[in-house]
VOBA-388849 format. One record per residue (C-alpha): residue in three letters; x, y, z; residue number from 0. Coordinates in steps of 0.2 Angstrom, whole numbers. Example, Ala and Ser with C-alpha at 12.3 -4.5 7.8 and 13.67 -1.06 7.14 Angstrom:
<r:ALA | x:62 | y:-22 | z:39 | k:0>
<r:SER | x:68 | y:-5 | z:36 | k:1>
! end
This chain:
<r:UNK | x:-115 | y:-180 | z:46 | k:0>
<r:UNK | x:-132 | y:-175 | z:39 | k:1>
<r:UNK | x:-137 | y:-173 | z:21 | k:2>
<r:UNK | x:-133 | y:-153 | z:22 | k:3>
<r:UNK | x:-119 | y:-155 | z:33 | k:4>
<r:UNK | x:-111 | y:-167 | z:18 | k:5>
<r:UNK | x:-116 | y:-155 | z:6 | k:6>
<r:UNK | x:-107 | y:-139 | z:13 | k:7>
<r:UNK | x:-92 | y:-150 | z:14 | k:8>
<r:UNK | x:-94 | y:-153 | z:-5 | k:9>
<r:UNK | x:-96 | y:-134 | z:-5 | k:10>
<r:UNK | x:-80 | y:-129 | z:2 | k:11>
<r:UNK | x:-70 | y:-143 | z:-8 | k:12>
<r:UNK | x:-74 | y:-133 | z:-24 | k:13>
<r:UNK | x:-75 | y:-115 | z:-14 | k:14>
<r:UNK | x:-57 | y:-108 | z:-20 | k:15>
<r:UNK | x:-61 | y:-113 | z:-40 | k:16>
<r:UNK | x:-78 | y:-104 | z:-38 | k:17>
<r:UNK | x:-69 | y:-90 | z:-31 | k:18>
<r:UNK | x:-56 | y:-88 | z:-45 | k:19>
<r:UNK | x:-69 | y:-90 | z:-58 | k:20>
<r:UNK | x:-76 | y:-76 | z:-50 | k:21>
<r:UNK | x:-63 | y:-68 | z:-51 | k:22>
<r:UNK | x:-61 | y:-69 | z:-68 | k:23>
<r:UNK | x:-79 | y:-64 | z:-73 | k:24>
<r:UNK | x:-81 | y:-50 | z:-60 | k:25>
<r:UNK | x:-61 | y:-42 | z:-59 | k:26>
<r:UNK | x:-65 | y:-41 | z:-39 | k:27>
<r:UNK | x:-61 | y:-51 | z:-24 | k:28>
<r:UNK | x:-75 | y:-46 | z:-13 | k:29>
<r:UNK | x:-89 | y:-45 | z:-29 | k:30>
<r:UNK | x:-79 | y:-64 | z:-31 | k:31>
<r:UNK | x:-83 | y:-69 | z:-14 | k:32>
<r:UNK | x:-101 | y:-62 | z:-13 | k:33>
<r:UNK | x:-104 | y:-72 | z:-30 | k:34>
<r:UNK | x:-99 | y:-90 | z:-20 | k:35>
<r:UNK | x:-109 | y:-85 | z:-7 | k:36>
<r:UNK | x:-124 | y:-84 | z:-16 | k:37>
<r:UNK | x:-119 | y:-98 | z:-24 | k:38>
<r:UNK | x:-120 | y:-110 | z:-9 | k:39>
<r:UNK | x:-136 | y:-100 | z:-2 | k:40>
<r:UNK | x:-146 | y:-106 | z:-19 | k:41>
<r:UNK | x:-140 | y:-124 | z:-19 | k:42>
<r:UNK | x:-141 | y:-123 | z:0 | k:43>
<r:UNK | x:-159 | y:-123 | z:-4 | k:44>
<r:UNK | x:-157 | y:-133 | z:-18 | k:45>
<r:UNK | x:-160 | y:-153 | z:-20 | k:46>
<r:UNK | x:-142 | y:-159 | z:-28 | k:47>
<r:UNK | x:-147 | y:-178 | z:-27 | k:48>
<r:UNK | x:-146 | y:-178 | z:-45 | k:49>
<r:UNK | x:-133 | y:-169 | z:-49 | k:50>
<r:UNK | x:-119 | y:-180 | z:-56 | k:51>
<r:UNK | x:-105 | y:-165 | z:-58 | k:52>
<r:UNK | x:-107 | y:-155 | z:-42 | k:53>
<r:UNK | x:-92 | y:-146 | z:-47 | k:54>
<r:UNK | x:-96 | y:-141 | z:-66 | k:55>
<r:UNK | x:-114 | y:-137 | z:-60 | k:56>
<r:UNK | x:-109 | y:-125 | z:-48 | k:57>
<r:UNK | x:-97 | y:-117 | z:-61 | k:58>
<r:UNK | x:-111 | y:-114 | z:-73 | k:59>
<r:UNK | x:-120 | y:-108 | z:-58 | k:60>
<r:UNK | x:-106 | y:-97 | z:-52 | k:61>
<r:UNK | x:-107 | y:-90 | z:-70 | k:62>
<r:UNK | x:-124 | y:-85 | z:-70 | k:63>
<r:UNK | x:-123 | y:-74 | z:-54 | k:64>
<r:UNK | x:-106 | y:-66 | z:-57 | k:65>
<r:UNK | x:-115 | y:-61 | z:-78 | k:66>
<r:UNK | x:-129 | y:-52 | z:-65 | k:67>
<r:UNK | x:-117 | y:-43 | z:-56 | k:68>
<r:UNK | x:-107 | y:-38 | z:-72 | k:69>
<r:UNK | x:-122 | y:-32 | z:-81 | k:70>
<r:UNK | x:-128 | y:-23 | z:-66 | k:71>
<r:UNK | x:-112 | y:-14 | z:-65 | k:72>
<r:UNK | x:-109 | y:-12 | z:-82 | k:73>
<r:UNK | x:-125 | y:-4 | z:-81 | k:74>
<r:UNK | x:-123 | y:12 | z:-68 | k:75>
<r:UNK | x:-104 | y:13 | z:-71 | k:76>
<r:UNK | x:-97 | y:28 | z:-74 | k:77>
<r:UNK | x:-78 | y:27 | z:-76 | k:78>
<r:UNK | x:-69 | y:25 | z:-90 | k:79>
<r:UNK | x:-66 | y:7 | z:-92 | k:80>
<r:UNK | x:-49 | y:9 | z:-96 | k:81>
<r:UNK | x:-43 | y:19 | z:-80 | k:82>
<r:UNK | x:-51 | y:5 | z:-70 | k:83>
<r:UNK | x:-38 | y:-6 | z:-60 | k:84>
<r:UNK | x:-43 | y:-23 | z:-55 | k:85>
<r:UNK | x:-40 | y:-29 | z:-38 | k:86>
<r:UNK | x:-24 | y:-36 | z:-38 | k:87>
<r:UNK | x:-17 | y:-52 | z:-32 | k:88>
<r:UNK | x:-1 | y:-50 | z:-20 | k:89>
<r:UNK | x:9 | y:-63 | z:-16 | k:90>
<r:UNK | x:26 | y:-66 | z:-7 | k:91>
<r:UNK | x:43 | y:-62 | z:-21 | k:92>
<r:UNK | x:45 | y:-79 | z:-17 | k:93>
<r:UNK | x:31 | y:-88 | z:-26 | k:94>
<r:UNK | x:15 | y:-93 | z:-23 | k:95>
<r:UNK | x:4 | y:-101 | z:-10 | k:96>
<r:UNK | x:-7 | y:-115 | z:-17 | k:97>
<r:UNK | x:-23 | y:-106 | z:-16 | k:98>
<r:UNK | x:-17 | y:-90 | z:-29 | k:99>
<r:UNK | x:-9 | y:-104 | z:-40 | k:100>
<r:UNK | x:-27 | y:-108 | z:-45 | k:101>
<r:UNK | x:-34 | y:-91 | z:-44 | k:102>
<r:UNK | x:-19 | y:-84 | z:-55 | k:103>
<r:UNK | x:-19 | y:-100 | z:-66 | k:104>
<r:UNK | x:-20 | y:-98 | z:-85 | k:105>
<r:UNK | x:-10 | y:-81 | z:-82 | k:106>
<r:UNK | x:-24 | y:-70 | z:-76 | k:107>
<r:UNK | x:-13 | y:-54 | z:-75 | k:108>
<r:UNK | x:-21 | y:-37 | z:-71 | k:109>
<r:UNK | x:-19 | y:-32 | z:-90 | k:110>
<r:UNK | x:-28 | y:-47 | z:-94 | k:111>
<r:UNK | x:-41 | y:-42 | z:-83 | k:112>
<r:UNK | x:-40 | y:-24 | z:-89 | k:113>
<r:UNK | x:-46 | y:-31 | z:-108 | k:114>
<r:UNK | x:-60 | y:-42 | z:-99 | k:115>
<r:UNK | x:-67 | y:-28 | z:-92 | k:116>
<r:UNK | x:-71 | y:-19 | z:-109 | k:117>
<r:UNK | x:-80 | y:-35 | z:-117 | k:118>
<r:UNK | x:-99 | y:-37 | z:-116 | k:119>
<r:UNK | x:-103 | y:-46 | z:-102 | k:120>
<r:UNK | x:-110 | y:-58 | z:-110 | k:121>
<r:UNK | x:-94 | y:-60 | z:-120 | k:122>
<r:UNK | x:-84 | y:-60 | z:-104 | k:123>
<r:UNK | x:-93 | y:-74 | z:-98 | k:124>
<r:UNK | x:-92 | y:-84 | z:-113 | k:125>
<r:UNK | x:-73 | y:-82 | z:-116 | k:126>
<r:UNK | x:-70 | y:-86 | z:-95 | k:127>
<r:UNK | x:-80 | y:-102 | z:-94 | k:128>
<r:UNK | x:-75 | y:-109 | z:-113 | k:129>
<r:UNK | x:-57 | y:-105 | z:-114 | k:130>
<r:UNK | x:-51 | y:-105 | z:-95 | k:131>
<r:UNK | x:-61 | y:-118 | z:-88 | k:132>
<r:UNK | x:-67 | y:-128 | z:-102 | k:133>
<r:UNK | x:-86 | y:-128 | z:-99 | k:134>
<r:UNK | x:-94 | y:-133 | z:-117 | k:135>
<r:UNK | x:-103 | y:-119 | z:-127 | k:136>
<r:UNK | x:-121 | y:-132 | z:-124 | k:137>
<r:UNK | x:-119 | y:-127 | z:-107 | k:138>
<r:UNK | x:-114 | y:-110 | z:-108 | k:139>
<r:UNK | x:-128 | y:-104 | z:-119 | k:140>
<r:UNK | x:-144 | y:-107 | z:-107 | k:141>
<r:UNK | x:-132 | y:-95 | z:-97 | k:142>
<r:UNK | x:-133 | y:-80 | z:-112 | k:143>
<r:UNK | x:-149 | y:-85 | z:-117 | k:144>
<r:UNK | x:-141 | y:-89 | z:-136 | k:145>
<r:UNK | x:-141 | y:-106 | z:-145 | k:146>
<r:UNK | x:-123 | y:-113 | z:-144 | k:147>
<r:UNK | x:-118 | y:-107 | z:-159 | k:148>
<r:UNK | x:-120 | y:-90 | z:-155 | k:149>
<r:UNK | x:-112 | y:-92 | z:-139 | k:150>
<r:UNK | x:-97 | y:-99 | z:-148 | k:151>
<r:UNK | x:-95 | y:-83 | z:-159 | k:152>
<r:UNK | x:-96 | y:-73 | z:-140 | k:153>
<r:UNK | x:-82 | y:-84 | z:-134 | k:154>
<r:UNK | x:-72 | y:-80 | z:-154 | k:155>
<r:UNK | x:-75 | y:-61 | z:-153 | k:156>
<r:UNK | x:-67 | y:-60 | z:-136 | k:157>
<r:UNK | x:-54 | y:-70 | z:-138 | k:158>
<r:UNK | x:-49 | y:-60 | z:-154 | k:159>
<r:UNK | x:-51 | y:-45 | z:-142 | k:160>
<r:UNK | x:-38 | y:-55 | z:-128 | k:161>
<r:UNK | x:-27 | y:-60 | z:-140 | k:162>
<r:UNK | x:-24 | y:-43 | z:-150 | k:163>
<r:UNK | x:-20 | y:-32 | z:-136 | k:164>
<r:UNK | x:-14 | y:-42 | z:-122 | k:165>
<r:UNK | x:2 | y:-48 | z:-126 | k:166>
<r:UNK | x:10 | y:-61 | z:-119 | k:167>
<r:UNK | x:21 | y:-60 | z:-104 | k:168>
<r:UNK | x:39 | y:-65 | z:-103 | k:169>
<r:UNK | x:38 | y:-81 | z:-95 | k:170>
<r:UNK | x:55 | y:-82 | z:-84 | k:171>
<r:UNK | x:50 | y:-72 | z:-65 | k:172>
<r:UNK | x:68 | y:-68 | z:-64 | k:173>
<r:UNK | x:69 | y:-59 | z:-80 | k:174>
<r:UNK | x:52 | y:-50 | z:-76 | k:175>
<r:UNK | x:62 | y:-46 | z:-59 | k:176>
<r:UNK | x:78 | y:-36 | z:-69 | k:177>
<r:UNK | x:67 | y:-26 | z:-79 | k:178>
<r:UNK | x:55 | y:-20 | z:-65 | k:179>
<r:UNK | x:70 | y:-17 | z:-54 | k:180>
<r:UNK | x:79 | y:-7 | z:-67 | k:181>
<r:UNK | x:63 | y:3 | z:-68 | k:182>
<r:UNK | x:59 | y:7 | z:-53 | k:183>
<r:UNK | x:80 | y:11 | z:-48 | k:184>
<r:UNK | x:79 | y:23 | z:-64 | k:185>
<r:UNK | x:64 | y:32 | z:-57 | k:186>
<r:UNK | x:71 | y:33 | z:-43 | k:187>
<r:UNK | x:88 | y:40 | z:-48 | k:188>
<r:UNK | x:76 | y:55 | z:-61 | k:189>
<r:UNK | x:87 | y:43 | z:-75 | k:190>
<r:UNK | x:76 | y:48 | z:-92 | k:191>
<r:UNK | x:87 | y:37 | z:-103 | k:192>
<r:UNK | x:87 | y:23 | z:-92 | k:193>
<r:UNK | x:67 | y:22 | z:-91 | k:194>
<r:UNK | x:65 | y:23 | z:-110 | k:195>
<r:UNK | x:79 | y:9 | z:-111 | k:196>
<r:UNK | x:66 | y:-1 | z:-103 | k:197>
<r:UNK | x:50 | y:4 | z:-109 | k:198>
<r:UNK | x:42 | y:-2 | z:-123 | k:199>
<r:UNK | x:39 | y:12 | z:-138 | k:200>
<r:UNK | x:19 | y:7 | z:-134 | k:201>
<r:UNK | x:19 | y:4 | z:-117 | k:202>
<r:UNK | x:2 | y:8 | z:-107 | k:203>
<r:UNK | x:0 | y:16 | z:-90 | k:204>
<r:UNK | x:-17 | y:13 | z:-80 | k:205>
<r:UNK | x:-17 | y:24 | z:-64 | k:206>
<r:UNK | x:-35 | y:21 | z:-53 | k:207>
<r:UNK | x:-36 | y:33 | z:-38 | k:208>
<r:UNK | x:-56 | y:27 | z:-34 | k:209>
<r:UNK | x:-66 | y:42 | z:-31 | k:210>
<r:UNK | x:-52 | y:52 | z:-19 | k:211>
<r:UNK | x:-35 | y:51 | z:-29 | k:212>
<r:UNK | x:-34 | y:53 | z:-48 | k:213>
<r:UNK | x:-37 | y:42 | z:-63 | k:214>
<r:UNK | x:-31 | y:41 | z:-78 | k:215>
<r:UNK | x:-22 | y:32 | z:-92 | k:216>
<r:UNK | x:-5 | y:38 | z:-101 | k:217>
<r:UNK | x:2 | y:30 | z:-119 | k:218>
<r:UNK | x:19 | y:32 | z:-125 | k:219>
<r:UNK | x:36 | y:27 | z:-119 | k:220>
<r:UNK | x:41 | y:46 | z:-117 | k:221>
<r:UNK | x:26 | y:51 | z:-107 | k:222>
<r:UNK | x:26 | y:38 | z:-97 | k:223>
<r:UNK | x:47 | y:39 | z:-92 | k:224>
<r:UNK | x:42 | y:60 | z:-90 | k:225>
<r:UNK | x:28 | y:53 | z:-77 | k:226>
<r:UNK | x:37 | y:39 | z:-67 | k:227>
<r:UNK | x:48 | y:51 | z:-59 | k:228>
<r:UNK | x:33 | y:52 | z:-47 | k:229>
<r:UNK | x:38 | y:37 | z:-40 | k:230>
<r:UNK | x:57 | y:44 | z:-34 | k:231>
<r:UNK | x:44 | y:52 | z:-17 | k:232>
<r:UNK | x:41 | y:30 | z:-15 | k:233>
<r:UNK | x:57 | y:23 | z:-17 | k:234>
<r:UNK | x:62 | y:19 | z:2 | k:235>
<r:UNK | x:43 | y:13 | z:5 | k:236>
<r:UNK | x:42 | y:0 | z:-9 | k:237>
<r:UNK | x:44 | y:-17 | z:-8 | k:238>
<r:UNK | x:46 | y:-31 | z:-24 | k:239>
<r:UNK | x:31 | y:-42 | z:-23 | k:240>
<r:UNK | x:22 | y:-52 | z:-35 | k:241>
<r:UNK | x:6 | y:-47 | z:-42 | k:242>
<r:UNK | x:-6 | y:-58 | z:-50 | k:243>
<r:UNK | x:8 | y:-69 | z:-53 | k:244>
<r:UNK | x:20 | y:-55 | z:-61 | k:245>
<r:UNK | x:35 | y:-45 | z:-54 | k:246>
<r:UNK | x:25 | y:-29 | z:-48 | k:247>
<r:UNK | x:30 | y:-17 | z:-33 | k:248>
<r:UNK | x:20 | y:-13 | z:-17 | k:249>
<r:UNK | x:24 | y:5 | z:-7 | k:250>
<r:UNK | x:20 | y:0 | z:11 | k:251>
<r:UNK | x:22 | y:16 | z:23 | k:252>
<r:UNK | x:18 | y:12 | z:42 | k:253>
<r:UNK | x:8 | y:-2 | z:40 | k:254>
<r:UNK | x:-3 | y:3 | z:23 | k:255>
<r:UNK | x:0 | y:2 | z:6 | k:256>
<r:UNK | x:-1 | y:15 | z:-3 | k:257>
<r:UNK | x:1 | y:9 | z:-20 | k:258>
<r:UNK | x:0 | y:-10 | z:-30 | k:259>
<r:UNK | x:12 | y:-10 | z:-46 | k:260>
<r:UNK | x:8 | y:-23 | z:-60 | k:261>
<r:UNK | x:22 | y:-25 | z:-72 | k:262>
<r:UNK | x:18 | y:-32 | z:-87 | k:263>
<r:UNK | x:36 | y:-37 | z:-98 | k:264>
<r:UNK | x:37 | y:-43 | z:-113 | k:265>
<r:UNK | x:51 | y:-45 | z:-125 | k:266>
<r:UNK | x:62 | y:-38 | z:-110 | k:267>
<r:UNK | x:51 | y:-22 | z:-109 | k:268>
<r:UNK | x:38 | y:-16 | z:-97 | k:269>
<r:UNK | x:22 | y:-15 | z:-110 | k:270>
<r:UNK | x:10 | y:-10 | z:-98 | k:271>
<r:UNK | x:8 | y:-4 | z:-79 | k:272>
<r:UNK | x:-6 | y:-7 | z:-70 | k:273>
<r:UNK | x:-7 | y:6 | z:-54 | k:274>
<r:UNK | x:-20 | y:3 | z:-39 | k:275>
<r:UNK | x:-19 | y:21 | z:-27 | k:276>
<r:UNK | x:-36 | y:18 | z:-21 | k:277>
<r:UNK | x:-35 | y:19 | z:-4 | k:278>
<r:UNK | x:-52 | y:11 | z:-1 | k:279>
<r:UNK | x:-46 | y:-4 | z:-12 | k:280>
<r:UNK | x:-29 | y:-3 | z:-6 | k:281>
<r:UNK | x:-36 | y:-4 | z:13 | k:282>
<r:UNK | x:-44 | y:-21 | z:8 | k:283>
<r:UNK | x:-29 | y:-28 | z:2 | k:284>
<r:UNK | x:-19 | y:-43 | z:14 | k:285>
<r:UNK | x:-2 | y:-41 | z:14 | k:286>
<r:UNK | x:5 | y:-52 | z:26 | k:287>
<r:UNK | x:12 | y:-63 | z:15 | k:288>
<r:UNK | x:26 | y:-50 | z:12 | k:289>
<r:UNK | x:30 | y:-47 | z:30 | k:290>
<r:UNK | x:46 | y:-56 | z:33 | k:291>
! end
């Protein structure tokens, strides 16, 4: 094995944590994979004799490509940040595969991603490397260009952003499970009082169509039970799944999906739904894992 052969293997040994803090920082599969594989085109050029962390360099490194992406999109987007739905994460009912337990570690639900995407990037990047992957402010403030004091206040801003509006998800999958099920069998059935029986007073619905199917964001336990009626028309294509590590729901008809649920329960209420309808988005998605 030569030098470059060796090093690639390295690569690929640290491959599926650069992809999930991809993830993190960019909200997206694909944007995560082209971020990895830019990664291991710079280093691939790249003399690594001296490096004595490969994996922690590459993190920082990871970091700094997925903060270019970010501010380039951040900089021609033009959707409201709050319709946008992050590409979700589906998964067997039955549990994870090993590789989506370290992309879904530290609870990365798609409401969690949802508040990401409306910090600064530069916070984003702070919060993701400091807080879920431990990397020391010293070595995240090169990355911002700021001293690591400032970066520290990035990473304290966001977090106080994380943690007052994403709130925490009931930890037991089964109980998550009961509440999504009576959901979706009281949309189904047209049951009003049964929806808001379930619904949190606040609860928040995202909805991104992409650019062919509509968008849009609906607040309040009573508008929300008025719109879920809508998915009476999916009841015998949807499926139970777990999405980003939650009890969410997948309507599958003749092969495609044609939506992605994400439950997120708290307290035994559904305090937020995340809805993927993009068909674009949706046509990207692998869902073998829920073929029986």
């Amino acid at each position: 094995m030569n030098a470059h052969e060796f090093l690639a293997a390295r690569f690929e040994e640290h491959r599926t944590h650069l992809r999930a803090v991809a993830y993190r920082m960019l909200g997206s599969l694909s944007d995560a994979d082209d971020a990895v594989q830019e990664a291991w085109m710079r280093i691939s050029r790249t003399d690594t004799s001296g490096v004595e962390n490969l994996g922690g360099w590459l993190t920082t490194i990871v970091g700094r490509i997925s903060l270019n992406m970010l501010r380039s999109r951040t900089q021609r987007r033009e959707e409201p940040l709050d319709a946008r739905v992050p590409d979700p994460i589906i998964s067997s009912p039955e549990g994870l595969d090993p590789e989506h337990e370290v992309m879904l570690a530290d609870s990365v639900g798609l409401a969690l991603l949802v508040v990401l995407d409306t910090l600064s990037p530069a916070e984003r990047l702070a919060f993701v490397l400091h807080d879920l992957f431990s990397v020391p402010f010293d070595e995240i403030a090169p990355i911002v260009g700021r001293t690591p004091a400032a970066a520290r206040q990035l990473a304290s801003r966001a977090r106080r952003r994380v943690q007052g509006t994403t709130p925490a998800p009931d930890a037991d999958p089964a109980a998550q499970r009961e509440v999504v099920d009576a959901f979706l069998t009281a949309a189904r059935g047209g049951d009003l009082e049964a929806l808001l029986a379930v619904l949190d007073p606040d609860v928040v619905v995202r909805s991104d169509g992409g650019s062919l199917r509509p968008s849009g964001v609906v607040r309040g336990a009573l508008a929300v039970a008025e719109g879920a009626m809508t998915f009476a028309r999916l009841a015998e294509f949807t499926r139970p799944a777990l999405v980003n590590g939650a009890a969410g729901a997948v309507a599958v008809s003749q092969g495609r999906p044609m939506s992605v649920a994400a439950f997120t329960v708290a307290r035994g209420k559904v305090v937020a739904l995340d809805i993927l309808t993009d068909p674009e988005r949706l046509a990207r998605l692998d869902l073998t894992v829920l073929d029986d």
